[in-house]
N, C-alpha and C positions, 0 to 999 in steps of 0.2 A: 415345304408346305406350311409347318408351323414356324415362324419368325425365335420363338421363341428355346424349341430344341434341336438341334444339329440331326440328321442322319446317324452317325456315331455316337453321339448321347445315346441312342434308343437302342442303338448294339449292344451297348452294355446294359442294359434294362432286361431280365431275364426273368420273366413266372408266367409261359407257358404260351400255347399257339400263336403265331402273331401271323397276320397278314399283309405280305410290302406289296404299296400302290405305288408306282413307279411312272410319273409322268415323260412322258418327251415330247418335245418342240424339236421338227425335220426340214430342212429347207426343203421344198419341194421337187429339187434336182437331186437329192440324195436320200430319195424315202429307197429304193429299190435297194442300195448301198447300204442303208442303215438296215433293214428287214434280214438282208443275207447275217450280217454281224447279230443282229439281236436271237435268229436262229441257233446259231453258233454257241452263244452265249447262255441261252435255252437247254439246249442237249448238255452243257458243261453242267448248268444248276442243278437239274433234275437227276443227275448221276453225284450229286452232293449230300452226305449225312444229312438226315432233317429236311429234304425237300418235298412238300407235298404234291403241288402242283401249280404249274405256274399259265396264264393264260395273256395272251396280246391282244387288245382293241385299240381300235382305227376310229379317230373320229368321221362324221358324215359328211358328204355334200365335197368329197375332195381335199377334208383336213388333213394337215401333217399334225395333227400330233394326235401320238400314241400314249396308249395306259397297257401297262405290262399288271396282273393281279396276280401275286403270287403266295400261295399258302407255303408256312413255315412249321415245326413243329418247336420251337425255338428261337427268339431273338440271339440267342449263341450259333444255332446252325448256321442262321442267314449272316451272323457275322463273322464266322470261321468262313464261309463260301465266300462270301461278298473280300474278304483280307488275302486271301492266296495268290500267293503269285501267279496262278493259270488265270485267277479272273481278273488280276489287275491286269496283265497282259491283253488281253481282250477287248479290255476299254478301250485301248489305244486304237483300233480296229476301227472304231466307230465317224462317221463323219463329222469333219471339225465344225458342221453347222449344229450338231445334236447337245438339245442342252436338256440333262435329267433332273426331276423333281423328285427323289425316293423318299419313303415316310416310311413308318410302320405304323402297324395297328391292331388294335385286338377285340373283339366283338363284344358288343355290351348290348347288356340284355334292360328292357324298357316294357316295365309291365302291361301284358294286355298285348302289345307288338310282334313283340321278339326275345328271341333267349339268348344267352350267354355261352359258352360251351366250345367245345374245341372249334380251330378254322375252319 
């Protein structure tokens, strides 16, 4: 999403809850095929150190692409998860039309708006 830092840059980035926005773009013949694997994928994370909760949206009108939102208590948990061989394994699972956008992020508080504070 940012041009300018990697996925893996922001792994190593660690002080405190982080939130992964997780784009995908599904050919249309392979959303059913990509849903089972991102399930999969789901139950693996959520039984991971540091997983808070992770959640899947569908864009409208018949989109294929998806946004996975997923709370972190840690840019190290999501990167000890995200590095292991049970979830590299996984990827592989995925249809060869599924291209990911992953980011992190962490909530920033904007006076009068909103707060700061854990994911």
């Amino acid at each position: 999403m940012d041009e300018q830092i990697t996925y893996m840059q922001q792994l190593q980035h660690d002080n405190g809850p982080v939130v992964l926005i997780n784009q995908f773009n599904v050919a249309p013949a392979d959303v059913e095929r990509f849903l089972e694997v991102w399930a999969d994928d789901a139950r693996f994370m959520k039984q991971q150190p540091g997983c808070v909760s992770t959640q899947l949206h569908r864009g409208t009108a018949g989109s294929t692409t998806f946004i996975n939102v997923a709370v972190w208590e840690s840019a190290a948990a999501l990167g000890d998860a995200f590095r292991s061989p049970e979830f590299q394994q996984r990827t592989a699972e995925y249809p060869d039309s599924t291209v990911a956008t992953p980011h992190v992020f962490q909530k920033l508080a904007v006076p009068g708006i909103c707060v700061a504070g854990p994911a």
